[in-house]
N, C-alpha and C positions, 0 to 999 in steps of 0.2 A: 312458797312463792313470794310471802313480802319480803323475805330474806332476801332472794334474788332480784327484786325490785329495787333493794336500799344498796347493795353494793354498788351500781354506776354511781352514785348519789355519793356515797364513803369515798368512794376511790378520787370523785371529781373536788369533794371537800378537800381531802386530803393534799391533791395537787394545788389546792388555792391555796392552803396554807403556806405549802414549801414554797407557792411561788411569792407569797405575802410576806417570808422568812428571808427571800434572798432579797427581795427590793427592799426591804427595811434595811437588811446587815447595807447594801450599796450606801443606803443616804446616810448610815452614820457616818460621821469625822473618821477620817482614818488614823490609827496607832501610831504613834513616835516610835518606827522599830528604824533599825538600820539599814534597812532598803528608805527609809523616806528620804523625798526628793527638795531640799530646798536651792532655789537659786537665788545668788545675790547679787543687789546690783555693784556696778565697779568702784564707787566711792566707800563701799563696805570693804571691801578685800585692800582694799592699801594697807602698808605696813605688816601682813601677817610673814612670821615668823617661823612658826611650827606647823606641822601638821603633826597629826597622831594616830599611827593605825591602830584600831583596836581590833582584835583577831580573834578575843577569846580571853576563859579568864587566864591570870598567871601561871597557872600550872601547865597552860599552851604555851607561853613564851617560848621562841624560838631562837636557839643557840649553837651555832652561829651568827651572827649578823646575818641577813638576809636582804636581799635587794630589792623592789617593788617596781617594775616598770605598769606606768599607766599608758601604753600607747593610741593612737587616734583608733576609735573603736572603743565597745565595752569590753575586750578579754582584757583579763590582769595574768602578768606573766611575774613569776618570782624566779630570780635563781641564785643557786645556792654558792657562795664563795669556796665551800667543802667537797662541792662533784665538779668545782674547776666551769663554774658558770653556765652547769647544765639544767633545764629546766627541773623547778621545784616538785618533786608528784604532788606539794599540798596547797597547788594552787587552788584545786577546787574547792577548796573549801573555804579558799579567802573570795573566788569568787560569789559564793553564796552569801557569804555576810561580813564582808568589809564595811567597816565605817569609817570614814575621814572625819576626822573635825580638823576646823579652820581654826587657827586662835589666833586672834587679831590684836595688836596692845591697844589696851582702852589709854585715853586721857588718864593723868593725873587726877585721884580718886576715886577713881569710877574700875570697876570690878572688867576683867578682861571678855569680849564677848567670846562665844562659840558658837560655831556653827557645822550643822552636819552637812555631809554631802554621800550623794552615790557617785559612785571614782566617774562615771561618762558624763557626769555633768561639767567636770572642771577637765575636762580631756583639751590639748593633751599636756599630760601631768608625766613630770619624772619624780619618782622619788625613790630615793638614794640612801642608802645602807647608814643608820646607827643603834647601838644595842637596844635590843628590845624593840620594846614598843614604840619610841622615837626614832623619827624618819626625817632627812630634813627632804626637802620639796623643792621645785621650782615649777612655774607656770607659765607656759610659753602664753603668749600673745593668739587669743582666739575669739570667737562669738561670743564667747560666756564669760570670760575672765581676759580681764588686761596682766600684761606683767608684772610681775610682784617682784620686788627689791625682799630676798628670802638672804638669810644670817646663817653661813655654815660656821657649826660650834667648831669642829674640829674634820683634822683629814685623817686622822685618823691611820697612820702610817705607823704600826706597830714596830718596829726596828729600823736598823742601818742599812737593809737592803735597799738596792737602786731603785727607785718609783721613778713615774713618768706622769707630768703636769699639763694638761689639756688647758687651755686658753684661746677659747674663737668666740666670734661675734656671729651669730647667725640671722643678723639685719644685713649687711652689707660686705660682707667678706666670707664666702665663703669656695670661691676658687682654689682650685689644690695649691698646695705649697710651694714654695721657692726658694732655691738656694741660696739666693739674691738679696743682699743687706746685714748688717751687721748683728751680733747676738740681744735678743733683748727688744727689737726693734721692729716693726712692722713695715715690710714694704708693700708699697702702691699698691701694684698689681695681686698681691695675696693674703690669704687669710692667718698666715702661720705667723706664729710669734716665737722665737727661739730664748731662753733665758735659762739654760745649764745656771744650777746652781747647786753651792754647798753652805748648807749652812742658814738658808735661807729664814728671813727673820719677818719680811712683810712681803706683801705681796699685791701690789694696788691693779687694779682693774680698771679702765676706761672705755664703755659703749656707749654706741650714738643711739644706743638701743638693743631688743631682741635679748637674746641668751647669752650668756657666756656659763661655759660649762668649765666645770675646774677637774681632772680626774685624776686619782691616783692608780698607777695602772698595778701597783702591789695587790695581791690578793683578792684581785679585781673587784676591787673597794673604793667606790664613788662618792665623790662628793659636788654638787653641780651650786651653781649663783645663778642666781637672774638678774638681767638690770633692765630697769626704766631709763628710757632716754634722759639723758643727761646726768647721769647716778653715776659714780664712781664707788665702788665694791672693793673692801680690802679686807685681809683676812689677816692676823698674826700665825704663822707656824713656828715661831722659834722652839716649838716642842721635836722638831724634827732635824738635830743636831748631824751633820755629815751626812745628808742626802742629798741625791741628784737629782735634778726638776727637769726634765725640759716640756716642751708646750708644741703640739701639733694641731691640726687642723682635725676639730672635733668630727667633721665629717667622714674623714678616713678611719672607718672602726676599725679594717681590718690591718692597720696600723701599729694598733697597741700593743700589739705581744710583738712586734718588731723591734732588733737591737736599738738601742738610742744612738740617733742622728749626731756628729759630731758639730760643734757650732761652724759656722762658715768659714772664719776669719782664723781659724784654729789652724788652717790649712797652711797659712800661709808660713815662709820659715820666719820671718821676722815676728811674730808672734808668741810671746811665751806662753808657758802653759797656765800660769794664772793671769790672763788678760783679761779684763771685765769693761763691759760692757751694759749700761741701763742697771748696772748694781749684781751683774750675772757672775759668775765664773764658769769658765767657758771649758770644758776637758778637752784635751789631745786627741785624734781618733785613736 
């Protein structure tokens, strides 16, 4: 009988414990894992450069190139340049435990910072295919983050085949295209900017702001800019000897596997076939 007395008595200890167990585990400080959440403010994120997905140790690295879209939302969509840009099946596991770090350039002497994030804090985030663990980034303009002035290394266009070069502003131009004005050159009413080129050795950007996305449509392998108002964005490719550029309106995805647009002015007979324009060369259709 006291036996049967003390068990309500054990059973009610016991659940004071567990519940003494979980309120204690709540007040401690929480772990520095890869779900932690920091947010920074916008005078912290100027100048950052890189981002770096850490996926896993090296024996995960993933090869081929791999793409990383952060779109508005928490999913994270990978896809693969090897199934011809069909989704990745390892995404879920990059949804489980992706960590971004932000690396920002410190001053002159001073050690570079880091910081981590969860991908929906800095949404919405693209980032864009380089080997391995390096990813370059761009940061659209939102609640949480202003536009970042991001440094793409390279585009990364492995041969002589044709690519195709995306260049739009997505502050103030983003009306479809037009056939309307010369190569190279942006007219009023649209967001396209035409610049056929071979050969191409710089390549200067000017936005009043918002994004300018840069894309190579080879092996549908991206490389995106961001610019802050009043930034001018320029990139050397002279690594990409007798390629053909041209630049449509980033809004048109379904655009890119479309043949390349001949320049406008190309048409005309009085035009030859290297006629340049804003430093382009313009092909024959």
């Amino acid at each position: 009988m006291r036996r049967l007395k003390k068990t309500p008595l054990l059973l009610a200890l016991a659940l004071l414990l567990v519940w003494a167990a979980i309120a204690l585990t709540r007040a401690l400080p929480e772990r520095q894992t890869a779900s932690t959440v920091e947010v920074l403010p916008a005078e912290q994120t100027e100048g950052v450069t890189e981002v770096v997905l850490d996926a896993g140790p090296p024996e995960e690295n993933w090869n081929p190139p791999i793409e990383v879209l952060f779109a508005p939302g928490p999913d994270v969509r990978i896809e693969s340049p090897e199934r011809d840009g069909a989704e990745d099946p390892r995404v879920q596991a990059v949804r489980k435990g992706t960590r971004l770090t932000l690396r920002r350039m410190a001053p002159p002497g001073q050690r570079s910072y880091r910081y981590t994030h969860w991908p929906k804090i800095i949404l919405p985030l693209t980032v864009q295919r380089l080997q391995g663990y390096k990813l370059a980034v761009t940061v659209q303009e939102d609640q949480t983050l202003p536009s970042l002035a991001v440094q793409a290394h390279e585009l990364n266009v492995q041969d002589g085949r044709l690519g195709s070069l995306d260049v739009a502003s997505h502050a103030e131009c983003r009306r479809p295209a037009t056939s309307a004005g010369p190569c190279g050159q942006r007219t009023p009413d649209s967001g396209e900017v035409i610049i056929h080129a071979r050969a191409l050795e710089r390549l200067r950007v000017e936005s009043a702001g918002g994004l300018v996305a840069l894309r190579s449509r080879t092996q549908m392998q991206h490389v995106h800019l961001a610019s802050t108002p009043d930034t001018r964005l320029e990139t050397r490719v002279n690594m990409l000897p007798r390629v053909q550029w041209t630049a449509l309106d980033a809004a048109r995805e379904a655009d890119l596997r479309a043949p390349l647009q001949p320049c406008p002015f190309a048409q005309a007979p009085a035009a030859p076939a290297s006629a340049t324009a804003s430093g382009g060369t313009c092909r024959r259709p």
